[in-house]
Structure formats: structure tokens, C-alpha cells
C-alpha positions in Angstrom: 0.0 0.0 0.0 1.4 3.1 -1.2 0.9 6.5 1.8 -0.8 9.4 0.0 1.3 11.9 1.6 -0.4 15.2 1.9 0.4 18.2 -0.6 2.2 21.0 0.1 -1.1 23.0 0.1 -3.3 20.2 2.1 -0.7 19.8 4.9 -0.6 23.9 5.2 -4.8 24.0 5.0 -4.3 20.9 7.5 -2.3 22.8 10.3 -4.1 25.9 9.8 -7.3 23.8 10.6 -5.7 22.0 13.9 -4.2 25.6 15.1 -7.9 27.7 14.8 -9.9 24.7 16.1 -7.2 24.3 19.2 -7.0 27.9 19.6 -10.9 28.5 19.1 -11.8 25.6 21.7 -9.2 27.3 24.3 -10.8 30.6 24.2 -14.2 29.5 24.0 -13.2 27.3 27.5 -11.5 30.2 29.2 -14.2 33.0 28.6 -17.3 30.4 29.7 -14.9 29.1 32.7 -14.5 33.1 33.7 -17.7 34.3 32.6 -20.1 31.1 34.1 -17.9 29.2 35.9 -17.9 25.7 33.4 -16.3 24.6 30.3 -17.5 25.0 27.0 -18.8 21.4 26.7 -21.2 22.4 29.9 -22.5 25.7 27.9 -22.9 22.9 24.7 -25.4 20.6 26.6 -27.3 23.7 28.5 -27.9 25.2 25.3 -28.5 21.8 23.5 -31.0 21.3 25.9 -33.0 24.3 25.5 -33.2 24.1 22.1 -34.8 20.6 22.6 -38.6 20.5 22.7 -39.7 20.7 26.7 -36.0 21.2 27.0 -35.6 17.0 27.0 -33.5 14.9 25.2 -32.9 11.1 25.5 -29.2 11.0 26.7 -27.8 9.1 23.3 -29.7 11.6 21.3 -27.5 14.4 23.3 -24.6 12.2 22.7 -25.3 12.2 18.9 -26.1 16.1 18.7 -22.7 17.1 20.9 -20.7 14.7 18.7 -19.3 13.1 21.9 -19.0 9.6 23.7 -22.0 8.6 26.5 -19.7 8.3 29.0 -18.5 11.3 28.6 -22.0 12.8 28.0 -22.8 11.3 31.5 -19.9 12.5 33.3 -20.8 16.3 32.2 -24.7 15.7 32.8 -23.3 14.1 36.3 -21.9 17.0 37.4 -24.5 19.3 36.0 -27.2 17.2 38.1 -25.4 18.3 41.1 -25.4 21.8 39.9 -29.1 22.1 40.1 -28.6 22.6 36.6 -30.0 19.6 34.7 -32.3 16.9 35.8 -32.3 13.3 34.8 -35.7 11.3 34.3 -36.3 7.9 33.5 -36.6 6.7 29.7 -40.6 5.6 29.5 -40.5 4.2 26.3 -37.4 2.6 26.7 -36.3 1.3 30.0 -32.4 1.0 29.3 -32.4 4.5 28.4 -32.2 8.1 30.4 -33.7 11.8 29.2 -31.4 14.7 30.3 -34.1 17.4 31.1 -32.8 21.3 31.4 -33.8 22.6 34.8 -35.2 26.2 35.1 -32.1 27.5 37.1 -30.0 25.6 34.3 -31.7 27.9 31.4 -31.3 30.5 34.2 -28.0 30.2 33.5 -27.2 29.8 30.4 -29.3 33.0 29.4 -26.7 35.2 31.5 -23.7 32.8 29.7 -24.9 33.0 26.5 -24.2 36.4 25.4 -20.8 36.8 26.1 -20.4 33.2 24.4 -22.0 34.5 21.2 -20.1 37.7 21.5 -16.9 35.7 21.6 -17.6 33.0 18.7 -18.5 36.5 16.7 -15.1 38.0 17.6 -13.0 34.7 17.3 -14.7 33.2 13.9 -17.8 34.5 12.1 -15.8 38.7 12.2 -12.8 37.5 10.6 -14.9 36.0 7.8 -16.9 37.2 4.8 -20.6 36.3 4.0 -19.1 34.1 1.2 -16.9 32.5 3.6 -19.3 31.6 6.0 -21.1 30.1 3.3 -17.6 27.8 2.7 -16.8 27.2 5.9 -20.7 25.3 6.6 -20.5 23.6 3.3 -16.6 22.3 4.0 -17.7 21.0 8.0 -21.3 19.8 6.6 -19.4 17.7 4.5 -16.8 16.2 6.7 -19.2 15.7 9.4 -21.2 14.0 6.9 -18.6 12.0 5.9 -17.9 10.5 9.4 -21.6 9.8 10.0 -21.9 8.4 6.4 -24.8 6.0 6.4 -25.6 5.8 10.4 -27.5 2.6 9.5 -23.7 0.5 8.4 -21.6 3.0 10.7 -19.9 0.5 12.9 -19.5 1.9 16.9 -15.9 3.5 16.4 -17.3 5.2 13.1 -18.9 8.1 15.6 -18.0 8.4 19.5 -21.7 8.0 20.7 -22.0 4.8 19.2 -18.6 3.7 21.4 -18.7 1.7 24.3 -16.2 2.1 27.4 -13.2 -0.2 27.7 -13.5 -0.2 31.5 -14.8 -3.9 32.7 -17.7 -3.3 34.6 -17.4 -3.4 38.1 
């Protein structure tokens, strides 16, 4: 098997990609850590939640949405739930499963985080850019999320990190 070694021209789009996302995720973490007092991840399930209808979501459908692993997902929502800031209910349609449920003190919340947050993804990302490449930049991340979820119905479990299970043996 021969390595298709990037171009000159992918590897420099490639590093500018891995330098903005590291350096967007940083200050997006620092202002919500100073500003609300919780990482950006935190802010992503508050406001993921509120968007959801009643504020609900079934706890792999949150998983899915925030691109992350359930385990993780339940660490966050963990510590949320002893925040007072989201509530977890029982699944009534299916008995294996959870609903994270945003509390009122949670969207409490994330209406005093949220505009500094927005204020910050404007000044960090969407200022820098023309309407044109705001237009790119959704159609480029459309299609590379896209092409990890590919056909969800023959996506094996380490195709997406929701559909991964822990390594740690049970206990």
C-alpha cells in the first residue's frame, strides 16, 4: 500500500485547521470558565437542551447532537445534576435509556452565559470571515461531518464516538 502523503497545500490547510480549532476551543473554555464558571462542553449541553422540545432529550440523542462519547455525555450531565442545573428522568418508552431534562435554574443560566459566548464565537470566527466564507466554511464541516456519519444505518461503533462503548470492565 502506497501513503498518500499530503500536498504541500493540504498539509498547510491541514495545520491551519488543527491551530484555529485548538486555539478556538481554548478561548471558547477560558471565557465560559470566567464568565459562568464551566467549560465550554457544559455551555454545549445547556444550550443543546434548550433548544430541545420541553428542554428533553434522551441521553444518546445528546450524545449524537454534541458529537461526543455517552460516557463522557454522563460525566458532564453528572456533574450538571449536582449543579441544580440539569435533571435526569427515567426513559418511559425505553427502559435501558435516560432523558437529560434542562432545569429552570440551568436555562437561568445559560441566558446570562450566553451572550458573552456569542459575543466571543463572533469576535474569534464569524468577524474574521466574509458572507461568502461563511457560506464555505458550513458547506466544508457539513461535509466532513457527513462523511464521518456516512450512512448511520452501516456505521460501525468506532465510526462516531456516541456509538462507542467504554473499555473499563464493569465493576
Amino acid at each position: 500500500m502506497t501513503t498518500r502523503w499530503l500536498t504541500p497545500e493540504e498539509q498547510r490547510a491541514w495545520r491551519a485547521y488543527i491551530a484555529s480549532a485548538a486555539l478556538v476551543e481554548d478561548a471558547l473554555d477560558r471565557q465560559l470558565q470566567q464568565e459562568a464558571g464551566m467549560p465550554h462542553l457544559y455551555y454545549s449541553i445547556l444550550a443543546t437542551l434548550s433548544e430541545a422540545p420541553e428542554r428533553r432529550l434522551r441521553m444518546t440523542d445528546l450524545a449524537e447532537g454534541l458529537k461526543i462519547t455517552r460516557s463522557r455525555l454522563t460525566y458532564a450531565v453528572t456533574r450538571l445534576e449536582k449543579d441544580g442545573l440539569v435533571r435526569r428522568e427515567d426513559c418511559h418508552w425505553d427502559k435501558r435509556g435516560s432523558i437529560a431534562a434542562l432545569t429552570e435554574e440551568g436555562m437561568r443560566v445559560l441566558e446570562r452565559a450566553a451572550p458573552g459566548h456569542v459575543e466571543t464565537v463572533r469576535a474569534l470566527l464569524f468577524d474574521r470571515l466574509t458572507p461568502e466564507q461563511v457560506g464555505q466554511l458550513e458547506e466544508i464541516f457539513t461535509a466532513v461531518a457527513g462523511g464521518f456519519q456516512g450512512d448511520t444505518a452501516h456505521a460501525t461503533a468506532d465510526d462516531v464516538p456516541w456509538r462507542r462503548r467504554s473499555n473499563k470492565p464493569c465493576s
